[in-house]
N, C-alpha and C positions, 0 to 999 in steps of 0.2 A: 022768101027773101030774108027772112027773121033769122030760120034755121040756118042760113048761109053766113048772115052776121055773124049767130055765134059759133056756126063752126071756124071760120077766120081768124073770129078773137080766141076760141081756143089753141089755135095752130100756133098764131102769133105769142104767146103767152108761152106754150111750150117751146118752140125756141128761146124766147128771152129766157126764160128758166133754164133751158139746155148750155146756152150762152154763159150765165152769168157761173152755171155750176161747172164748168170747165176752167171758170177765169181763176172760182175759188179752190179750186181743189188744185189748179197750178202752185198757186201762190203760197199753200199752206205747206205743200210738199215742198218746195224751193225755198221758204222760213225755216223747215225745219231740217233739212238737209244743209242748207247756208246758213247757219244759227247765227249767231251774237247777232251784229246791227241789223243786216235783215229783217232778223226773226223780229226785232225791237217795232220797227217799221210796219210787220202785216199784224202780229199780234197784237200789238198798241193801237194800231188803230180800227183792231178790230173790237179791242176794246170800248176805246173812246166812242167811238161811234154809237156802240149797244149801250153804252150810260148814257151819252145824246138822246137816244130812241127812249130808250125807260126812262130818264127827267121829262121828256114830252108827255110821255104815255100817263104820267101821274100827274102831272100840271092842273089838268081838270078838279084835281079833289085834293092835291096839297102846293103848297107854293113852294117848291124846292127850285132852290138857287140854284140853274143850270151852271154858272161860272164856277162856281164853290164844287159841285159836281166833278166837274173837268178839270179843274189845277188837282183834286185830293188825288182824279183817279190818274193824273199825268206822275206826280207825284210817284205815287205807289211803282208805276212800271217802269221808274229813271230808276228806281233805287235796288228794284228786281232787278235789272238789267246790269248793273251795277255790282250784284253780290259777289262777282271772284273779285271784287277790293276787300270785302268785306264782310260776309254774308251773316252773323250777327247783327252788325251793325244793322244791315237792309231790312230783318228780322223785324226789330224795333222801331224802325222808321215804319212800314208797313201795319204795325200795331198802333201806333203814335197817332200815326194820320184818321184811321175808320175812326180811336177813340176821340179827337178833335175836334174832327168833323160832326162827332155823335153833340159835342159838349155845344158846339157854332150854332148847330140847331135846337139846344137848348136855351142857349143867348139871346137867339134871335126870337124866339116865345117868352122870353122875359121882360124884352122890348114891347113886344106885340100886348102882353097882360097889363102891364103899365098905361098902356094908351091906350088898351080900349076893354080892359078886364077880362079878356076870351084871352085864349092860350087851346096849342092840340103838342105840347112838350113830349110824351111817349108816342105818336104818332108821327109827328115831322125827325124824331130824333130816328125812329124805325124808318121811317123812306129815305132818309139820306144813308143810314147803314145798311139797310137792305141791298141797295143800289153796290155799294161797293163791295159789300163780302158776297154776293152771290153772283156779280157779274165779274169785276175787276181781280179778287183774289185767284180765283182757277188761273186767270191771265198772267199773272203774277207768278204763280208756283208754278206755269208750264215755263216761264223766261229763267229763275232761280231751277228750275231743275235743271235744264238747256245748258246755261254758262258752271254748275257750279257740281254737276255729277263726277265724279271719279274717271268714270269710263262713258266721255262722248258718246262714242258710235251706239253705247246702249241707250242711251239718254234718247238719241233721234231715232235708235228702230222703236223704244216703246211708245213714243209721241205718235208717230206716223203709226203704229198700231192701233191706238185710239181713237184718231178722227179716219182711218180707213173700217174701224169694226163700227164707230159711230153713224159714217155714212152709211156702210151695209145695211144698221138697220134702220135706217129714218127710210131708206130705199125699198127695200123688202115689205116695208110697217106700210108703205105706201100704197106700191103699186098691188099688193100681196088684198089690204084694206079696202082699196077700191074696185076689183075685180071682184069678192067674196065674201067683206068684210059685211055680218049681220046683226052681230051682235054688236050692240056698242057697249065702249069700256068705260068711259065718264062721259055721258049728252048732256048733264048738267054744265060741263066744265070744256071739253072740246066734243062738238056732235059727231064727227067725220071718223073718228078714230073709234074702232073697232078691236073685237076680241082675237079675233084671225089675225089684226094687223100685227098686233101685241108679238104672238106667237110667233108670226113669221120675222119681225124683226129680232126677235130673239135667234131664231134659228141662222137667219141674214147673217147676225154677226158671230155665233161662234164660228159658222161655215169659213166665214173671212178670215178669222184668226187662224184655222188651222190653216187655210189653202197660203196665208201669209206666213206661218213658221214654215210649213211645206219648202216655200219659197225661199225661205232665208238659209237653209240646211242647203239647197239643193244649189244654189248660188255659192257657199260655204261661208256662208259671213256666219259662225253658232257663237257670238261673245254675246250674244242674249238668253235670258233662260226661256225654254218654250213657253216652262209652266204659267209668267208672268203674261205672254200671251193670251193663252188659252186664258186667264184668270182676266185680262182685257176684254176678251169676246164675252163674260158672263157681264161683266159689268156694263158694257155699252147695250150687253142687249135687254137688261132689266132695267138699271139705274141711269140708264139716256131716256129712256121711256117715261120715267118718271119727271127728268129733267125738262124735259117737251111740255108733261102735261102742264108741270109749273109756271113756266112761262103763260100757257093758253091759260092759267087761273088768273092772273096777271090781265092778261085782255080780257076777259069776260067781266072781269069786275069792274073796269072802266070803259066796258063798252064800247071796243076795236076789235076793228078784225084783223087785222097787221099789225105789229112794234112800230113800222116806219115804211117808206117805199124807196131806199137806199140801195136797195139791189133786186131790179128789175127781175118779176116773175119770181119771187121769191120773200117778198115782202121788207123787212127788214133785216138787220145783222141779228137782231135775239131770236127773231125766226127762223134764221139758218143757224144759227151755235149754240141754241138754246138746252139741245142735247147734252153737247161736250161740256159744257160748262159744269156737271155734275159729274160724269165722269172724272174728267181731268182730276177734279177735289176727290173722288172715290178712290180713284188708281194711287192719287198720293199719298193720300194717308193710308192705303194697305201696301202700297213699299217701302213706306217708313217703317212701320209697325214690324216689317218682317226684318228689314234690314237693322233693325234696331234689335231683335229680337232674335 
């Protein structure tokens, strides 16, 4: 009877996971194929929600102002979204805010030392910054590239290249891990994840980038370069990996096994984007660099 329980709750779970990762993978692709207000809509709140999840997730051991949280990081994505007015201006509003924010949670330990001569000023000032440059900025530079690139159509095939080489390997790292996976790669830090997983996600996502330039030539859409591709699949299949573990360092230090339970079989929104969230920042700053260069 036991084993039957949990094979049920297994089955059941795999659905809701099947479910919810069909809802997401529409949504991101329909964001980024219908940019401007759409994209504002799934990305913002996929943001908001992952700062929701992390202010909870740190509640335990710092007292971070969830509202203060949520105006800075509503903030940040009105004024990304916003850049073809201005995209300077958006620049320094986006700087303005993280350092504000930085200076509120130093005020607010100034208060707190006064009244009871304790103060945690480099600690509360890091959890409210942390929160927004490692969650809310990638969200921010994927809306400011979206509205403000030169050429559109490249803007959204290399978007959609990143969370499809993203997916491949959280996919691959996955089922590749669980089927073979012996070695593990951090059991201090996430126990489940494995050295084969590592490998196979890496392999997951170049495979996807090529079989997606494949795609794009063969279709004829070429106003992309392959090379930035192909340089997409390296990046999601190392530096998404690293992006994951991040996160799992994150719950382990406060002792969660999930960000949140917002999206069913799947844990929270930092559990499912916790990948892209490095990438995104990775890809950016090496297409600046080149394109500047």
């Amino acid at each position: 009877m036991e084993k039957f329980k949990e094979k049920f709750s297994n089955f059941v779970t795999l659905n809701e996971r099947t479910v919810t990762s069909v809802v997401v993978v529409i949504s991101v692709v329909l964001a980024i194929l219908w940019a401007n207000y759409f994209a504002m809509i799934i990305f913002g709140g996929i943001a908001l929600c992952s700062i929701y999840e992390y202010t909870k997730l740190i509640s335990t051991k710092y007292a971070v102002n969830l509202k203060i949280m949520l105006v800075s990081a509503a903030v940040m994505l009105l004024a990304s979204q916003f850049t073809w007015l201005n995209l300077s201006l958006a620049t320094i509003i986006l700087l303005s805010i993280i350092s504000l924010t930085a200076f509120l949670a130093m005020t607010q330990q100034i208060l707190l030392r006064e009244n009871s001569g304790k103060s945690m000023a480099v600690e509360m000032a890091g959890a409210y910054t942390l929160g927004l440059v490692f969650i809310v900025c990638p969200w921010c530079i994927l809306l400011i590239f979206l509205n403000c690139y030169k050429f559109p159509s490249v803007a959204r095939q290399l978007m959609l290249a990143i969370f499809l080489c993203t997916w491949a390997c959280d996919t691959f790292a996955y089922f590749i891990g669980c089927a073979i996976g012996r070695h593990r790669l951090a059991p201090m830090t996430s126990e489940k994840k494995s050295i084969e997983g590592l490998v196979a996600g890496f392999v997951g996502s170049v495979v996807i980038a090529f079989i997606y330039a494949f795609m794009l030539s063969v279709i004829g859409i070429r106003a992309c370069n392959p090379a930035y591709i192909f340089a997409i699949g390296i990046i999601c299949g190392t530096l998404g990996q690293i992006g994951d573990l991040t996160e799992s360092l994150l719950k382990r230090e406060f002792g969660v096994k999930d960000s949140g339970n917002l999206l069913p079989g799947h844990g929270g929104f930092l559990d499912r984007f916790d990948s892209v969230l490095l990438n995104l920042a990775s890809f950016f700053l090496l297409f600046a660099i080149i394109n500047i260069f």
